[in-house]
N, C-alpha and C positions, 0 to 999 in steps of 0.2 A: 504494500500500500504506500503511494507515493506520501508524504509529509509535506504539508504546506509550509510557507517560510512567511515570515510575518509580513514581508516584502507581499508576498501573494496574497496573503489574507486582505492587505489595506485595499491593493487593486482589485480584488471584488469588491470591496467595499463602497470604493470610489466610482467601479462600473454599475453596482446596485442603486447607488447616490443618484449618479447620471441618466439611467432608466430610468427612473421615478420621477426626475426633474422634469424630462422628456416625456412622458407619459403627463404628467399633472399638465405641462406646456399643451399636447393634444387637445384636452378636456375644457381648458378653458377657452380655445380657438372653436372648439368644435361649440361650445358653449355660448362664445361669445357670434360664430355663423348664424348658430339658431336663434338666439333673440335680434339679429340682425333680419335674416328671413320672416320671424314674426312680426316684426316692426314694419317692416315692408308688405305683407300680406295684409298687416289694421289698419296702417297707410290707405292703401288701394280700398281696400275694404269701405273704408272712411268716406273715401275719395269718391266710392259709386252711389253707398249713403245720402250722402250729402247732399249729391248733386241731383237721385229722386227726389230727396226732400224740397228741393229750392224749386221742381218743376210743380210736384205737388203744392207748394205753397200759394203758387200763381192764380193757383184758382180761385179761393176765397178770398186773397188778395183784388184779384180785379174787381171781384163782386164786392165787394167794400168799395172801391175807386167807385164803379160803374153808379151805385146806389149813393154815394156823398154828393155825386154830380148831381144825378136825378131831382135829389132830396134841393141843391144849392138853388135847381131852376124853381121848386116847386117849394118854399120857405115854409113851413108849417107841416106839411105834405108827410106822415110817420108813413105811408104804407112801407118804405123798404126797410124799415129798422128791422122786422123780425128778420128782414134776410143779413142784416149787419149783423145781427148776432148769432147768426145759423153759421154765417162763415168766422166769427170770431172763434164761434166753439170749436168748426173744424182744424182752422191754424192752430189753437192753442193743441187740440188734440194732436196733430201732427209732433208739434214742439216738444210736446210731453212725450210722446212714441220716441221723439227723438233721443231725448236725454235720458229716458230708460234706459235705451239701445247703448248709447255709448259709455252709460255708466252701470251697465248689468254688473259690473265683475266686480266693483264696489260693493261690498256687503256687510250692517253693524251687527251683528248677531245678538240678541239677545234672548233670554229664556222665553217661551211659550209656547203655544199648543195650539195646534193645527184647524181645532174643532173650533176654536175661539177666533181666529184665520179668516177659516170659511164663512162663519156668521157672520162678519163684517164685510168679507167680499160681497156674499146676498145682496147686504143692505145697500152696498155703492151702486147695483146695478138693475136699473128699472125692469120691471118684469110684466108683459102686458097679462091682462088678465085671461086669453087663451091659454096661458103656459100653466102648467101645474107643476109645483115645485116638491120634490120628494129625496127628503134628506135622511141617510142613516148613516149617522155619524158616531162613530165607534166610542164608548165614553171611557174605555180604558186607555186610548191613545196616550202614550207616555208623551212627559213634554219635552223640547227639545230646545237647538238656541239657534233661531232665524231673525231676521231682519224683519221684522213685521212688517212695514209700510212697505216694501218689495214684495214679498211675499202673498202679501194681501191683494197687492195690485196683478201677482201673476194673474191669482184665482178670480181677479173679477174680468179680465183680459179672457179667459177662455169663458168663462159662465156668460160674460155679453156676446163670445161670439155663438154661442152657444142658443142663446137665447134670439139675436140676428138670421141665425139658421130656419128659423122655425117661426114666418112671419105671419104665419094661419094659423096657430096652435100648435101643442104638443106637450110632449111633459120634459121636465130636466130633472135628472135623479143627481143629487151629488150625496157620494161616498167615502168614507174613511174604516180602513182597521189598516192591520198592523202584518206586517210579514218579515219575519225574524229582526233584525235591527232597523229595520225601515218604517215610518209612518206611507200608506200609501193612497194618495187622494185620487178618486173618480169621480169625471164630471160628466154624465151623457146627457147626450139631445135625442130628439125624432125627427130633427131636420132634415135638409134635403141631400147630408152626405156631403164628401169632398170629390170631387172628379179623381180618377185614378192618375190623368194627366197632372195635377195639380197637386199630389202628395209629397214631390219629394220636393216641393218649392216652400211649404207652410211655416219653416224655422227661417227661411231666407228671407233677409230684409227685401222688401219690393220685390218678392220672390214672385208678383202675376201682375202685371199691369191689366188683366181683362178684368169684366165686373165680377165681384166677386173675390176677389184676387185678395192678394195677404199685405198687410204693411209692415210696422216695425212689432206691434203688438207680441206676436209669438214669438220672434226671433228673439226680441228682449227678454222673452218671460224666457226663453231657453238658456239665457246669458245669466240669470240669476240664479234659476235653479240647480243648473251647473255652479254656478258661483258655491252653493251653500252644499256641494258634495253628493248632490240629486241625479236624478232624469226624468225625464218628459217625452213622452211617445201618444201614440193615438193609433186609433182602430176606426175607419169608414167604412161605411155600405152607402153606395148613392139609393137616395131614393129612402133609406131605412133609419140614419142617423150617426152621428160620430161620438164615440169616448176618448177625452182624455184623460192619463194618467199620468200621476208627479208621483215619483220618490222622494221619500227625504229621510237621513238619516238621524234617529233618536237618538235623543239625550247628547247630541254636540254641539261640545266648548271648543270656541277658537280663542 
C-alpha cells in the first residue's frame, strides 16, 4: 500500500478546496442565469399585461370623454351619469384585476379559517335571486395562516364568475372539508360550462379576447394561491356546469 506524504495529502487538499470553489462558482452563475431568465420572462410577461390592460382601459375611458361632452352640450342633462359610473366601475375593476395580478406573490399570512373566508366572499358578491346558494362547509376545518383580504378576494373572483355563468338561474354549491394536511375549497355552478377550446387559457392573463373570455381575475387568484403553498384546478362540462377547487395547506406559519 502506497503511503501518502504530507506533500500529497495538502495537494488533495488544495484540489478538494478548488472543486468546491469551482462547483459553488457553477451554482451561483447557474443561479444567478435563472433569476436573470425569470426577470426577463415577468418583464415580457409584464410587458403583454400591461399593454391588454391600456387597450382594455380605452373603452370606459372614451365612454367617460364621449358622455362629459354630451352632458357639456346639454348643462343639467344627468341621462349619461349612470353610464359614467358603469365605466368608472369597469376601469376601477380593471385596475384592481391589475394590481392583484402583479402583486399575487405578495402575501401577509395571518391565522384563520377558510369557512370564515368563504362567508365573507358570499357577502362581497351579489347573487340574483334565480341562483340558489348551497353551502357545506366543513366545521372541523382546522385553521391555518393566509392573507385574508387575498384570499377572500380569490373566493369571491370565482363564486362571481360563477354566478356570471348562470345568467337564467341555477344553483352554486360551495364546499369545504379536509384531505390529509390540506383544507380543500369547492365552488360549483350549473352554468353554461367552459369551451374545451378555452380551458387551457383561464389562468392566463387576457388568456381570450372573445366574449366570454378571461381577464386578470383567475390568473391573479392563481398567483396567490400558489403564493400561500396551494393549487387551483377546475373541472367543465359545457352545457352542465364548472367546479373549482383551491388547496390550501393547514395550520401554516410563515
Amino acid at each position: 500500500m502506497c503511503e501518502r506524504t504530507p506533500d500529497t495529502v495538502e495537494e488533495l487538499r488544495k484540489a478538494l478546496v478548488a472543486s468546491e470553489e469551482r462547483y459553488m462558482a457553477l451554482l451561483a452563475d447557474v443561479d444567478r442565469r435563472a433569476r436573470e431568465l425569470a426577470e426577463r420572462e415577468f418583464r415580457g410577461e409584464m410587458t403583454r399585461v400591461s399593454s391588454e390592460l391600456a387597450h382594455d382601459l380605452r373603452g370606459p375611458l372614451q365612454t367617460i370623454t364621449n358622455s362629459i361632452y354630451l352632458m357639456e352640450r346639454k348643462p343639467g342633462d344627468t341621462t349619461y351619469v349612470p353610464k359614467i359610473n358603469e365605466a368608472l366601475r369597469h376601469a376601477t375593476a380593471l385596475l384592481d384585476g391589475f394590481r392583484d395580478y402583479y402583486r399575487g406573490h405578495e402575501i401577509t399570512p395571518m391565522p384563520g379559517n377558510v369557512n370564515r373566508l368563504i362567508e365573507k366572499a358570499l357577502e362581497d358578491v351579489p347573487v340574483s335571486g334565480g341562483v340558489s346558494v348551497v353551502k357545506r362547509l366543513d366545521s372541523s376545518i382546522p385553521d391555518g395562516a393566509f392573507d385574508p383580504s387575498k384570499m377572500r378576494r380569490v373566493f369571491a373572483v370565482i363564486i362571481g364568475n360563477a354566478v356570471e355563468a348562470m345568467p337564467g338561474g341555477g344553483s352554486l354549491a360551495v364546499s369545504t372539508h379536509v384531505e390529509g394536511d390540506r383544507v380543500v375549497v369547492e365552488i360549483a355552478d350549473t352554468g353554461s360550462g367552459i369551451p374545451v377550446e378555452m380551458r387551457d387559457k383561464v389562468f392566463v392573463p387576457f388568456g381570450s379576447k372573445k366574449r366570454g373570455g378571461f381577464g386578470l381575475g383567475l390568473a391573479a387568484s392563481k398567483r396567490v394561491v400558489e403564493a400561500h403553498g396551494g393549487g387551483i384546478s377546475f373541472d367543465s362540462e359545457v352545457g352542465r356546469g364548472t367546479t373549482f377547487r383551491v388547496s390550501l395547506p393547514s395550520n401554516r406559519s410563515k
